[in-house]
Backbone as CSV, one residue per row, in Angstrom:
resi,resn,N_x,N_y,N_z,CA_x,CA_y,CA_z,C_x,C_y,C_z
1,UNK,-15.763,8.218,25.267,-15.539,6.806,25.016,-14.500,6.659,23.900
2,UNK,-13.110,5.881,24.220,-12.721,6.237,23.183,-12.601,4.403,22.429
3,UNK,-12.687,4.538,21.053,-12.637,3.692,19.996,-11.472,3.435,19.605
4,UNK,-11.225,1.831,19.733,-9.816,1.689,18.510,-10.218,0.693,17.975
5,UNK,-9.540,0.920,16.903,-9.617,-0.510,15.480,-8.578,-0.814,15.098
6,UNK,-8.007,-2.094,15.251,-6.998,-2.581,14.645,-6.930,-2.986,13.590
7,UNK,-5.667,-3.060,12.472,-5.936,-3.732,11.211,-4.450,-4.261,11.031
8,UNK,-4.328,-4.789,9.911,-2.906,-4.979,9.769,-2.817,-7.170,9.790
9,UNK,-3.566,-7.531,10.591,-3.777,-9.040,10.556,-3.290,-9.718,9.429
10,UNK,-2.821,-11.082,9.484,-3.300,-11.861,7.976,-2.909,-13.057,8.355
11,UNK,-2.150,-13.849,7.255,-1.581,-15.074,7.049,-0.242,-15.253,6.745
12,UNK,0.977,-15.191,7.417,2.136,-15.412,6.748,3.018,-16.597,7.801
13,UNK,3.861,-16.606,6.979,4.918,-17.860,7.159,5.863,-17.823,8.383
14,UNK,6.304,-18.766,8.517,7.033,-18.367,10.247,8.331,-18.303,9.671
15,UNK,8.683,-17.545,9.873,9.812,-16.156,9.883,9.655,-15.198,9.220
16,UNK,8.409,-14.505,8.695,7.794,-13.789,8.030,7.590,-12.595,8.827
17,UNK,7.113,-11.248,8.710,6.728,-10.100,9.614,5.588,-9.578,8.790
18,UNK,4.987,-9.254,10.191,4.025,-8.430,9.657,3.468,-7.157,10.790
19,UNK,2.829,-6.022,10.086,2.906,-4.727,11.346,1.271,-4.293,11.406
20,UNK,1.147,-4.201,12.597,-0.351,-4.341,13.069,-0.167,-2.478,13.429
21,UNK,-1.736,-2.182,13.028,-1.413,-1.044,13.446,-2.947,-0.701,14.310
22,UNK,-3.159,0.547,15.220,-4.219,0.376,16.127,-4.476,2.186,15.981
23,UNK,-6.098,2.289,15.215,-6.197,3.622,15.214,-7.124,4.163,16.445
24,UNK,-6.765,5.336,16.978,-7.886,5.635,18.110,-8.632,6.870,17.791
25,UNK,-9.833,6.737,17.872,-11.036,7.997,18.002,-11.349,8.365,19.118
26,UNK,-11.877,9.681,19.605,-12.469,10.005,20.662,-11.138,9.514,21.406
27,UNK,-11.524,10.536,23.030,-10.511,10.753,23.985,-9.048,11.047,23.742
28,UNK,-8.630,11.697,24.211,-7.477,11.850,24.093,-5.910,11.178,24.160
29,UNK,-6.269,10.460,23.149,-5.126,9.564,22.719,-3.576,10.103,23.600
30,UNK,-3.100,11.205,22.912,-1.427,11.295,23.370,-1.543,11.258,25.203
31,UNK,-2.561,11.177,25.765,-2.652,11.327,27.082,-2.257,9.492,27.881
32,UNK,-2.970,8.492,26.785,-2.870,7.359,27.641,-1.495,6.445,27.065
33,UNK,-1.437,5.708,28.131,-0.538,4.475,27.716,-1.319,3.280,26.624
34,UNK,-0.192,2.814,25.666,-1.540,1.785,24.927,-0.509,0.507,24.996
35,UNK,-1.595,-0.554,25.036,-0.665,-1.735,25.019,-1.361,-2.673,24.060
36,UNK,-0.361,-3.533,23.280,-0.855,-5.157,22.337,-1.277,-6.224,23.822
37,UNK,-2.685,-6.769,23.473,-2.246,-8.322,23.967,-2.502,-8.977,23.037
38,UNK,-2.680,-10.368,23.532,-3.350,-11.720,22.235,-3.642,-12.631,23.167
39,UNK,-4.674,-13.316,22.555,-5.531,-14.293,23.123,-5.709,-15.275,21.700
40,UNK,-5.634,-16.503,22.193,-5.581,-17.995,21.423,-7.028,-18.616,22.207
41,UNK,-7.809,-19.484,21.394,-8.936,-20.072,22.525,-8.711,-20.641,23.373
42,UNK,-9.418,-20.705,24.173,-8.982,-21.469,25.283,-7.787,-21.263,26.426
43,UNK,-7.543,-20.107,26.112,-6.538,-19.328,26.805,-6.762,-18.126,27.073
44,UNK,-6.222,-17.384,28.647,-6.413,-15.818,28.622,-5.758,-15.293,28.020
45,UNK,-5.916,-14.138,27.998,-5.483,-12.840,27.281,-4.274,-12.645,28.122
46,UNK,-3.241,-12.691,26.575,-1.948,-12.537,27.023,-1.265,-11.289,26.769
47,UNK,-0.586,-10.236,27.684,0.024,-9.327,27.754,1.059,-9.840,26.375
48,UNK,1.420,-8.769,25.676,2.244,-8.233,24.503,3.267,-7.619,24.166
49,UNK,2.958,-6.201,24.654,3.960,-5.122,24.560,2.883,-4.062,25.103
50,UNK,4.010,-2.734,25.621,3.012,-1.728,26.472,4.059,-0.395,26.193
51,UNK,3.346,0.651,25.331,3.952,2.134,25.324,3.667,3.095,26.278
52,UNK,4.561,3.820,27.016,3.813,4.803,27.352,3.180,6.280,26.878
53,UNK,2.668,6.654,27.317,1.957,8.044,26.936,2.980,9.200,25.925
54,UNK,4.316,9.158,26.143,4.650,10.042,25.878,5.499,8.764,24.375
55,UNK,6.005,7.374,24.428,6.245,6.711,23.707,7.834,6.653,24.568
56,UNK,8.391,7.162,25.872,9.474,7.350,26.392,10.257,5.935,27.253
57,UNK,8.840,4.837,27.253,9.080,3.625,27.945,8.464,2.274,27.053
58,UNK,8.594,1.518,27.209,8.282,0.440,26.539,8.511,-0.450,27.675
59,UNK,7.498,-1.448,27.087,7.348,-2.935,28.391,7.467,-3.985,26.966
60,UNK,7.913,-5.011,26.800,7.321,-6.457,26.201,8.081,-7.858,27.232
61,UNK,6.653,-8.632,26.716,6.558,-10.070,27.194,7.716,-10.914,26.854
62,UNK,8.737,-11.489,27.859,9.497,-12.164,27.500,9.799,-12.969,25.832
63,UNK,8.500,-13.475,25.583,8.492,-14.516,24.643,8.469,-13.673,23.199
64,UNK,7.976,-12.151,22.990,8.291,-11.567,22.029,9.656,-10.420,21.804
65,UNK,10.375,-10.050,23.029,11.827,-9.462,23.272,12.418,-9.571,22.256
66,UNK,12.533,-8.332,21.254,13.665,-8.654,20.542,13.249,-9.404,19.125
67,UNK,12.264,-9.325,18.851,11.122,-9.480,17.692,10.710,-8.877,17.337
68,UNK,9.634,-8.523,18.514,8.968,-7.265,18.656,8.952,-6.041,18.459
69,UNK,8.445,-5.111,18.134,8.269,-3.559,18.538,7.307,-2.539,18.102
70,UNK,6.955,-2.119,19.310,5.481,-1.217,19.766,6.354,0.407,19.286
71,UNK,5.204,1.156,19.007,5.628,2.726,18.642,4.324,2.850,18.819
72,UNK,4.276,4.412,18.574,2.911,5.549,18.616,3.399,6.887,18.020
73,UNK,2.426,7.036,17.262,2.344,8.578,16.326,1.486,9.430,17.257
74,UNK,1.783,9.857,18.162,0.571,11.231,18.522,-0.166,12.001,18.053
75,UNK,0.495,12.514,16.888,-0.155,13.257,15.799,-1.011,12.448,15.348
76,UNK,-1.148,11.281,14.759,-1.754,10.483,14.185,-2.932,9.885,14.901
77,UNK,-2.830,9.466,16.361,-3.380,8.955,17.057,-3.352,7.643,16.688
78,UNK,-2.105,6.925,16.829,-2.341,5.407,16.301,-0.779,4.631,17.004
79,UNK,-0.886,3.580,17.320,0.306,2.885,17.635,0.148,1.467,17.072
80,UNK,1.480,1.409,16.681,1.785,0.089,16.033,2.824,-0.800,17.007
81,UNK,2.677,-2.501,15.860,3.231,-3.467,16.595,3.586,-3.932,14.931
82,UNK,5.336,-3.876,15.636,5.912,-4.510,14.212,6.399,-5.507,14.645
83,UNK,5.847,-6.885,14.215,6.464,-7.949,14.345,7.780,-9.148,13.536
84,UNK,8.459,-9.037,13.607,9.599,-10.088,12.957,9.988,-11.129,13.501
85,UNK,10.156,-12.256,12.832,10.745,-12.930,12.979,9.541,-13.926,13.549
86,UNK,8.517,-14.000,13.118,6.921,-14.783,13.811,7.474,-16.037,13.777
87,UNK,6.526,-16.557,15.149,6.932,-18.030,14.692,5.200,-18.613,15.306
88,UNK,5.576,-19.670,15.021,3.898,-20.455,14.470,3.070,-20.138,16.336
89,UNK,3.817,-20.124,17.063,3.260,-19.955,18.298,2.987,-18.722,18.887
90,UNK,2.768,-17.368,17.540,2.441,-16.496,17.799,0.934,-16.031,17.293
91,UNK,0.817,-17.109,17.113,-0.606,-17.054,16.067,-1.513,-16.987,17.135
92,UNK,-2.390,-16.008,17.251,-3.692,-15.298,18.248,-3.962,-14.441,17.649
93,UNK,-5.349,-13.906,18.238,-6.163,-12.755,18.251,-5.107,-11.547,18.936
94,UNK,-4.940,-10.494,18.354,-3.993,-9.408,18.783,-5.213,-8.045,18.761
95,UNK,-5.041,-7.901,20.426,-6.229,-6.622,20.756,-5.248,-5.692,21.023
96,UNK,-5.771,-4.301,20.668,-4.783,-3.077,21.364,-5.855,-2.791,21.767
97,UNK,-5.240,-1.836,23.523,-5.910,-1.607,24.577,-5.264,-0.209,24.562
98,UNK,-6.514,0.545,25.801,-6.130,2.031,26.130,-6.086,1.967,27.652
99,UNK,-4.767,2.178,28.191,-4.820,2.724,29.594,-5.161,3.788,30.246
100,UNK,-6.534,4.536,30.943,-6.386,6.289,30.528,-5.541,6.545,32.096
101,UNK,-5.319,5.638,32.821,-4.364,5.799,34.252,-3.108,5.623,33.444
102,UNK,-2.143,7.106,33.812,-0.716,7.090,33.205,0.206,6.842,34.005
103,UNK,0.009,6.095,35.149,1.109,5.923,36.117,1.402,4.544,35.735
104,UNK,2.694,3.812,35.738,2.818,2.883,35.171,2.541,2.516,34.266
105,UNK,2.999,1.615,33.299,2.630,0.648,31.940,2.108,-0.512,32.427
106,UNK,0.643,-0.726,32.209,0.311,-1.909,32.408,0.711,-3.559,32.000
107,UNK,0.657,-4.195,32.431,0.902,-5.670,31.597,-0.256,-6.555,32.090
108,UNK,-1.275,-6.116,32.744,-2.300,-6.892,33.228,-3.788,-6.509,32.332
109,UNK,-4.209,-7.530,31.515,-5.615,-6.768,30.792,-6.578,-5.948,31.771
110,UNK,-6.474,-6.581,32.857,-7.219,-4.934,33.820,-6.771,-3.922,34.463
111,UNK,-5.920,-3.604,33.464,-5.060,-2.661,33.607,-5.501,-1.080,32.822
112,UNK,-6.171,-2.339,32.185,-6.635,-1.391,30.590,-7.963,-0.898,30.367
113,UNK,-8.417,-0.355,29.964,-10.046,0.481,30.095,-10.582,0.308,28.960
114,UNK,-10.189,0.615,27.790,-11.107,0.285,26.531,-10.331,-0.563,25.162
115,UNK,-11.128,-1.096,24.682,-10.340,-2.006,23.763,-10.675,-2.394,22.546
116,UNK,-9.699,-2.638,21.221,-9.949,-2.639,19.998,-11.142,-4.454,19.825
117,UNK,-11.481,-4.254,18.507,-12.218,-5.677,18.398,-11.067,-6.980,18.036
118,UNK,-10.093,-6.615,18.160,-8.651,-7.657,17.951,-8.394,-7.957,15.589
119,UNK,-7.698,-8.110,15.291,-7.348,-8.801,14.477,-6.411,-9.982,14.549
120,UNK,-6.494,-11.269,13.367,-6.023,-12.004,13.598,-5.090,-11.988,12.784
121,UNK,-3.666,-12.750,13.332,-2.540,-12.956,13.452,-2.389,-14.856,13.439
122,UNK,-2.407,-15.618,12.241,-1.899,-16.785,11.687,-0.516,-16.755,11.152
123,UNK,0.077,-17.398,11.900,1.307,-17.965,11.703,1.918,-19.552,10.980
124,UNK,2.246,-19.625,9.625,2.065,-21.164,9.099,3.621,-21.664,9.389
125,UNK,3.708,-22.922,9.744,4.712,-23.516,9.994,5.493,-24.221,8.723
């Protein structure tokens, strides 16, 4: 079963950055693809950004392109999401997920098999 915990969350200003990072226990991390989503209430869970296994591909969601950017330490067992340039409509719950199917990068949350408890991500206008 493998475990991740995200941390990295807080409160900052819109055009501010901040870098979320997602540690994994158990299973064999350098094996899966990991991806960010975020979820706001009242809304599904929105695809993010998506690494693959080896860190050789990258996927992100139109609306963070170029803001954004996902990495992974293998050694470490951890992948991050560095965000710049926030703006107030990025403010959600930000979960990192584990894909343990390595064919493709997912962008669909059932895509994904196990998942962090999210941290939050406030954005002030």
């Amino acid at each position: 079963q493998v475990q991740l915990v995200e941390s990295g969350g807080g409160l900052v200003q819109a055009g501010g950055s901040l870098r979320l990072s997602c540690a994994a226990s158990r299973g064999t991390f350098r094996s899966y693809n990991m991806g960010w989503f975020r979820q706001v209430p009242g809304k599904e869970r929105e695809f993010v950004a998506a690494i693959s296994w080896s860190g050789g591909s990258t996927s992100y969601a139109d609306s963070v392109k170029g803001r954004f950017t996902i990495s992974r330490d293998n050694a470490k067992n951890t992948v991050a999401l560095e965000m710049n340039s926030l703006k107030p409509e990025d403010t959600a719950v930000y979960y990192c997920a584990a894909k343990t199917r390595i064919i493709g990068i997912g962008v669909r949350p059932t895509d994904y098999d196990y998942w962090g408890q999210g941290t939050q991500v406030t954005v002030s206008s």
